[in-house]
RODO-2510 file (C-alpha; in nm, 4 decimals, decimal comma):
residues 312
     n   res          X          Y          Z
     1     x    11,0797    31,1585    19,5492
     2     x    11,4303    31,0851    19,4307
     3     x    11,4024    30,7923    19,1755
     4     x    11,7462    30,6717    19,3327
     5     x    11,5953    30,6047    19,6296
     6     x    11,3303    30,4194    19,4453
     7     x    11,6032    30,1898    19,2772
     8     x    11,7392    30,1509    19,5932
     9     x    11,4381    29,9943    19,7730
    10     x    11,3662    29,7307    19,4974
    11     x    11,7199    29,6061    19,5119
    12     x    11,7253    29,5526    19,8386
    13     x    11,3719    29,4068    19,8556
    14     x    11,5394    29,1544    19,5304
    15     x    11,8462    29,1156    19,7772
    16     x    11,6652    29,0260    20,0990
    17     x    11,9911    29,2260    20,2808
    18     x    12,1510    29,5407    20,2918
    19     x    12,4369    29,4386    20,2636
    20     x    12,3963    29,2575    19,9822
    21     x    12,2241    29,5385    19,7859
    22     x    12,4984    29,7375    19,9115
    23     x    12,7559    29,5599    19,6962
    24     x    12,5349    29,5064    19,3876
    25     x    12,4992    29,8885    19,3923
    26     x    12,8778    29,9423    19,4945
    27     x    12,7252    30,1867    19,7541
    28     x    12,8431    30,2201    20,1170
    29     x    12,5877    30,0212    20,3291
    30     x    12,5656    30,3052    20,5335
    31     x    12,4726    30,5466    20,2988
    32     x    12,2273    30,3027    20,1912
    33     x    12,0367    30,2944    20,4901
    34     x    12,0310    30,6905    20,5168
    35     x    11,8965    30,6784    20,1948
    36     x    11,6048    30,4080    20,2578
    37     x    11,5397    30,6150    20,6344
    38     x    11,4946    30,9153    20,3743
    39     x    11,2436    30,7474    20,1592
    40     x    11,0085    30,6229    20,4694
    41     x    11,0481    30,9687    20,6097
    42     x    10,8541    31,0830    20,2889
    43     x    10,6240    30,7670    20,2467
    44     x    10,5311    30,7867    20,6132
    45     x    10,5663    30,4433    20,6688
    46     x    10,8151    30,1661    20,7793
    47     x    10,8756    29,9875    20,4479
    48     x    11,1516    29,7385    20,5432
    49     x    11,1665    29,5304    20,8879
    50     x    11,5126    29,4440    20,9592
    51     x    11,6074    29,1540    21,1308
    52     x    11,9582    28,9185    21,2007
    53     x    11,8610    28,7293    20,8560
    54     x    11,8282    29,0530    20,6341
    55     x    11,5129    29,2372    20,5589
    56     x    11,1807    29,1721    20,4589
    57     x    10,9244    29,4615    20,3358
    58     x    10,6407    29,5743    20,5223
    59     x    10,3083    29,5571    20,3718
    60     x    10,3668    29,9285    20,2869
    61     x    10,6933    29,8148    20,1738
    62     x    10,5172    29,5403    19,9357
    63     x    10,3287    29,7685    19,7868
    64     x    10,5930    30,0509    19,6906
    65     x    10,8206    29,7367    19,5711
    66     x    10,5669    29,6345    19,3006
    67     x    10,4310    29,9476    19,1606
    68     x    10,8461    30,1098    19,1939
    69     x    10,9709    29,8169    18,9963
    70     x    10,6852    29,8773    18,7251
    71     x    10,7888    30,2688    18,7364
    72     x    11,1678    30,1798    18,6693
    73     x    11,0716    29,9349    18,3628
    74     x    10,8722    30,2236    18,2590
    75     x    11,0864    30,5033    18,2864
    76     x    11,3734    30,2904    18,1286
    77     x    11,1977    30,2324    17,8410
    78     x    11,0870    30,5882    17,7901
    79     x    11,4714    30,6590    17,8025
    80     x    11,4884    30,4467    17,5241
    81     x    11,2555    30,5449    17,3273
    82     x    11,3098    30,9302    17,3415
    83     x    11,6990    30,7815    17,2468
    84     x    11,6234    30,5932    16,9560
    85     x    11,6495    30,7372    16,5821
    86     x    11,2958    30,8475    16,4582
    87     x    11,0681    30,5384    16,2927
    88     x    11,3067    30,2657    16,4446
    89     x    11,1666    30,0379    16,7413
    90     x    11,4449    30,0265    17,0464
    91     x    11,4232    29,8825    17,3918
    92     x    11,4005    29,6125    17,6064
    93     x    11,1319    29,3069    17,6357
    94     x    11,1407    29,0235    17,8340
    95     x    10,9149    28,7135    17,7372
    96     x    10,8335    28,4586    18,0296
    97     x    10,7848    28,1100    17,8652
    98     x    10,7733    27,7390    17,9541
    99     x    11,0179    27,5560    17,8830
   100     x    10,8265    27,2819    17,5982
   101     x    10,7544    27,6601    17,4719
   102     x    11,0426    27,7234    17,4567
   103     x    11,1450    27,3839    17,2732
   104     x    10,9008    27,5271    17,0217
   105     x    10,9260    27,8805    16,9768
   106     x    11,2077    28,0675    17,1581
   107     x    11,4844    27,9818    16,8293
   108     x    11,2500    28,0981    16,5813
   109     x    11,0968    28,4410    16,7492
   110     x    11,4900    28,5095    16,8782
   111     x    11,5859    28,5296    16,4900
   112     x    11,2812    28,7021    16,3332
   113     x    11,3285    28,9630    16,5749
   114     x    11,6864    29,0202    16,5380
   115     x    11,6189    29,0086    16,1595
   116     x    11,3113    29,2556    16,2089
   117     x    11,3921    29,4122    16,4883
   118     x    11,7319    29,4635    16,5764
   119     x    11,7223    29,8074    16,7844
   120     x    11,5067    29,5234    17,0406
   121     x    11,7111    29,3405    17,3155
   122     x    11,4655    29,0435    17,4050
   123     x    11,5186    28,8666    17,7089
   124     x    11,3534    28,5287    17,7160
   125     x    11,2837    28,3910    18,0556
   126     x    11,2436    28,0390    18,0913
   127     x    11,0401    27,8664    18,4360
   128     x    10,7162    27,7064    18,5133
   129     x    10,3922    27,8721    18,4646
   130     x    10,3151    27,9580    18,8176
   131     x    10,6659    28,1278    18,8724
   132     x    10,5846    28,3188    18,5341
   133     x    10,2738    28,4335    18,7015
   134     x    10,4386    28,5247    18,9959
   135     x    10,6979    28,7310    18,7826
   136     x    10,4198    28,8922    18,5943
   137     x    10,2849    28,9951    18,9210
   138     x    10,5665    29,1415    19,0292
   139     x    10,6471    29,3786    18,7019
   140     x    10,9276    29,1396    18,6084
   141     x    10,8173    29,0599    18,2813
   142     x    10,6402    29,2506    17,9751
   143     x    10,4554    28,9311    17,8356
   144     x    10,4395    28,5681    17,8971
   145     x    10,2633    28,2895    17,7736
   146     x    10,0592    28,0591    18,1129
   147     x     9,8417    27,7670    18,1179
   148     x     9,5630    27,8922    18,3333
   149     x     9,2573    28,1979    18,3199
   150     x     9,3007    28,4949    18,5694
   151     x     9,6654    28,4142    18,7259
   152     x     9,7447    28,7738    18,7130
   153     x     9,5000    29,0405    18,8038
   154     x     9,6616    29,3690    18,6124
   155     x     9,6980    29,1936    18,2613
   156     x     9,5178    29,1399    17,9734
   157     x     9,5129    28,7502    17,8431
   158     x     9,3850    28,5465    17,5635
   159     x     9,3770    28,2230    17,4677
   160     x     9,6066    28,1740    17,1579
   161     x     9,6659    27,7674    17,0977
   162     x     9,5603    27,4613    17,2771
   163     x     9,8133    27,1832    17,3529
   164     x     9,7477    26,7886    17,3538
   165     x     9,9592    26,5616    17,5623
   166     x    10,0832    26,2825    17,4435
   167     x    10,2847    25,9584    17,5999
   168     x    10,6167    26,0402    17,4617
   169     x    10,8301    25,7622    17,4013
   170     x    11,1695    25,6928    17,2263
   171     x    11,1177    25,3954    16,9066
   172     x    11,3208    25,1393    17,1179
   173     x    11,2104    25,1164    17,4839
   174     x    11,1124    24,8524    17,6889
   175     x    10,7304    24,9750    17,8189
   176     x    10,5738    24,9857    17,3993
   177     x    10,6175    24,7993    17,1170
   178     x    10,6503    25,0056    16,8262
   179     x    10,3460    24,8698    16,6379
   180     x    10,1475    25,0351    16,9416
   181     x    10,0208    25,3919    16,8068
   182     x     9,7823    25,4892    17,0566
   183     x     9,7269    25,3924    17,4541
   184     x     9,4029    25,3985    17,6825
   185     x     9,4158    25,5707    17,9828
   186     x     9,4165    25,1884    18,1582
   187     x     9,7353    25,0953    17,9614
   188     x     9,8908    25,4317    18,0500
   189     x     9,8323    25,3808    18,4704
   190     x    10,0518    25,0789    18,4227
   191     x    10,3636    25,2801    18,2844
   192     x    10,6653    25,3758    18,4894
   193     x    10,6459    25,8055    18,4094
   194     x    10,8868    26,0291    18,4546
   195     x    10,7045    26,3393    18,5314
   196     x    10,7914    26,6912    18,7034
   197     x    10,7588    26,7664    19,0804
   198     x    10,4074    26,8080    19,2284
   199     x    10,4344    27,1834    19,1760
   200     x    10,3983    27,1680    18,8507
   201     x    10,0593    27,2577    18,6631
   202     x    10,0645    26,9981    18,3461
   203     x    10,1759    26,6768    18,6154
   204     x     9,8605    26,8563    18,8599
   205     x     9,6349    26,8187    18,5320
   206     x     9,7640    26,4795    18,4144
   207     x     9,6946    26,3509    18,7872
   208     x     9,3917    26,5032    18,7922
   209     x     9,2450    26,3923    18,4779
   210     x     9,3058    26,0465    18,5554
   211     x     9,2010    26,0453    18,9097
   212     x     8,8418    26,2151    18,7464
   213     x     8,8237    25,8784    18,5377
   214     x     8,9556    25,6647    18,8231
   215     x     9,2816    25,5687    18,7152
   216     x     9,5999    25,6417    18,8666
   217     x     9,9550    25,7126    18,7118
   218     x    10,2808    25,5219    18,8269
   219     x    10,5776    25,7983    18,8463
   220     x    10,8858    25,6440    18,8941
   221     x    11,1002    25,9694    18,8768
   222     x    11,0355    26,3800    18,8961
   223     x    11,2272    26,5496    18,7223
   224     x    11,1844    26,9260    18,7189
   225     x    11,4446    26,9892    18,4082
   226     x    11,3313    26,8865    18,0596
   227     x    11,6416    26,8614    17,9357
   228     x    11,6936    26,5969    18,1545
   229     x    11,3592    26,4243    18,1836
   230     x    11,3850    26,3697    17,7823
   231     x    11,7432    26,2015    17,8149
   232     x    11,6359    25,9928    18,0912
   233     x    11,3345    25,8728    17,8760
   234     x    11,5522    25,8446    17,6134
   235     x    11,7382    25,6170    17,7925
   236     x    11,4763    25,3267    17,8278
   237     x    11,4194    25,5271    18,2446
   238     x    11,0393    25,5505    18,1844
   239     x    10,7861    25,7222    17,9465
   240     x    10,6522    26,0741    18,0361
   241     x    10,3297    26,2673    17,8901
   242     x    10,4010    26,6314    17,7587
   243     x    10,3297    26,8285    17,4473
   244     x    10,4739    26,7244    17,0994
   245     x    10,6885    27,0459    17,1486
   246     x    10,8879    26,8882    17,4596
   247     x    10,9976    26,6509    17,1288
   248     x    11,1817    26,9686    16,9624
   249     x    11,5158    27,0113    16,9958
   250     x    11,6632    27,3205    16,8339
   251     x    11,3273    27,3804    16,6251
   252     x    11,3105    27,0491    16,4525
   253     x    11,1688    26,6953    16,5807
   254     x    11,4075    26,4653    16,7724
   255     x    11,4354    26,1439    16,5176
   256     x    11,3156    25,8147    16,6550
   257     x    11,0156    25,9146    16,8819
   258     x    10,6642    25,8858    16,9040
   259     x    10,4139    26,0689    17,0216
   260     x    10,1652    25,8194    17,1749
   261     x     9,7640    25,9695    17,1841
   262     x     9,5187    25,8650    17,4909
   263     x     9,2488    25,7679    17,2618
   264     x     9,0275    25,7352    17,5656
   265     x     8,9929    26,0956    17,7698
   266     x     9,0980    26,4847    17,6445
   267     x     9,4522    26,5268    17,7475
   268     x     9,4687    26,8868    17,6507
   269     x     9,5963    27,2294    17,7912
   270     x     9,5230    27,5987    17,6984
   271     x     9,7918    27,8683    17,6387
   272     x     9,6797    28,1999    17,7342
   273     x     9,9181    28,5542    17,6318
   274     x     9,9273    28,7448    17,9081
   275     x    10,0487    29,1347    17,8663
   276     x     9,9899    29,4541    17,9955
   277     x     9,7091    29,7154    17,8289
   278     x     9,7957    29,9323    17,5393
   279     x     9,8730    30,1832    17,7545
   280     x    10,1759    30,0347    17,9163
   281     x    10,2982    29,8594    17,6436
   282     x    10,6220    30,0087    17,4648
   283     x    10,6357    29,9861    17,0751
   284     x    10,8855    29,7220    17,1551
   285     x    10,6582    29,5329    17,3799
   286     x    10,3844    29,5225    17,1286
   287     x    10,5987    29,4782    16,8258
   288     x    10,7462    29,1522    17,0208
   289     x    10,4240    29,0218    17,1180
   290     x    10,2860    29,0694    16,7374
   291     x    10,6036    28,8896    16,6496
   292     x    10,5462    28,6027    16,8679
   293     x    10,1528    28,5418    16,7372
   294     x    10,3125    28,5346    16,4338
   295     x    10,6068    28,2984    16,4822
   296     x    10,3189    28,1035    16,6140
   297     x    10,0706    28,1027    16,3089
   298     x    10,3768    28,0381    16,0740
   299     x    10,5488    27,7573    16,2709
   300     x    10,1814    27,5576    16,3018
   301     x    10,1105    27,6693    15,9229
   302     x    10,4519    27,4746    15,8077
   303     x    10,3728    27,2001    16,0383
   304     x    10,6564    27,3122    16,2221
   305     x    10,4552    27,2708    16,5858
   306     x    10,2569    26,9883    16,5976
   307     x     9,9565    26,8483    16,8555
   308     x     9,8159    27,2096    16,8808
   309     x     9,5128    27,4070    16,7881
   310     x     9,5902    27,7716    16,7476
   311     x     9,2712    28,0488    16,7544
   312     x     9,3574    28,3756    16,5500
***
């Protein structure tokens, strides 16, 4: 099987069009599509069903698409390695995080591996934990850090920290007086919230915590972005709950807010490490996720990342 033909499928799979594929590759579209009728000749199998919107795989055509992406990460990384100077680590890694993980972590592991690392190229994407999952799935990322047990079926996971969620709140605002330093879940169902969109797995939790204690939350706005959610609380909008790390802006705490416990109920959320077994992992892959473990220990160590519980 020619491994061009391989790189060939997945992009247009990515694409959703031939066309489009064609001029991401700067190849001919129809030399493309003698190419893709050469691969199914040798699979056996109609892999793509083309229609007047573009082109969607087959079942077949799912199943070549994941385990061909995987064998492209793979073989570029075995490029690299057999490239790189004896006893130095090379390649590519890409890290899926949230973005409050980000808030936390991403500055931090970005300059202790350039500093330790520098032959590594790390990619760090940013999204919500289900798309992460979804990404994992689909060999799109080496490691990434999700809030939930089992969300991909070919990885290896454990549970590193635990997160509590606070009320976040700027000092001025017009919902808490400042001499307030904790809520009950009763006082927090009378707050205007700015939370994320129902997709989302910490709003899913918050709801569902509070429903399980028969309360339930005012939101007032959803707002997917944190960037955005924070300056709109910031700006007397509403409150939100999230992590202390949603507070951290370029590694250190915003000044003037408060991070408001429900003194009543467990607001709390597991972070599990999910990565590939030994066997797939490049030396860069597991240097990267030793490196991030250890960003974590020092940053809760220093006090650095606060409101979590880490366990290694």
């Amino acid at each position: 099987m020619d491994l061009r033909q391989l790189k060939y499928f997945v992009q247009i799979v990515d694409s959703g069009s031939l066309a489009k594929a064609s001029r991401e590759l700067h190849i001919a579209q129809p030399a493309l599509s003698q190419h893709i009728a050469k691969l199914e000749a040798e699979v056996g199998k109609t892999l793509l069903i083309r229609t007047s919107k573009g082109v969607t795989p087959t079942e077949s055509g799912a199943a070549l698409h994941h385990h061909a992406r995987f064998i492209l990460r793979q073989l570029e990384n075995a490029l690299s390695i057999a490239r790189q100077e004896t006893g130095a680590i090379q390649g590519a890694v890409t890290l899926g995080l949230a973005a409050t993980t980000v808030c936390a972590v991403g500055a931090p592991l970005m300059r202790n591996i350039r500093k330790k690392y520098p032959g590594i190229v790390l990619n760090i994407v940013e999204g919500m934990s289900g798309h992460l999952a979804q990404m994992m799935r689909g060999n799109q990322l080496d490691l990434a850090i999700l809030f939930g047990r089992d969300l991909v079926s070919d990885c290896e996971y454990e549970n590193i920290l635990e997160e509590e969620l606070f009320v976040l709140a700027p000092d001025e605002n017009p919902f808490i007086d400042l001499s307030v330093q904790s809520l009950t879940m009763e006082q927090v169902a009378m707050l205007p919230l700015i939370m994320p969109t129902s997709m989302h797995g910490l709003r899913k939790r918050v709801i569902n915590i509070f429903e399980q204690n028969k309360f339930e939350i005012k939101i007032s706005a959803e707002i997917d972005s944190l960037s955005l959610l924070m300056h709109c609380v910031k700006e007397g909008m509403g409150l939100t709950i999230k992590p202390m790390s949603a507070m951290l802006l370029d590694g250190t705490m915003r000044s003037n807010w408060r991070a408001l416990k429900v003194n009543d109920v467990s607001l709390k959320r597991d972070n599990y490490l999910y990565s590939f077994n030994n066997e797939k992992m490049t030396p860069a892959v597991l240097a990267v996720k030793n490196e991030l473990k250890n960003t974590i220990k020092n940053l809760f160590d220093e006090n650095k990342w606060q409101g979590i519980e880490i366990f290694y």
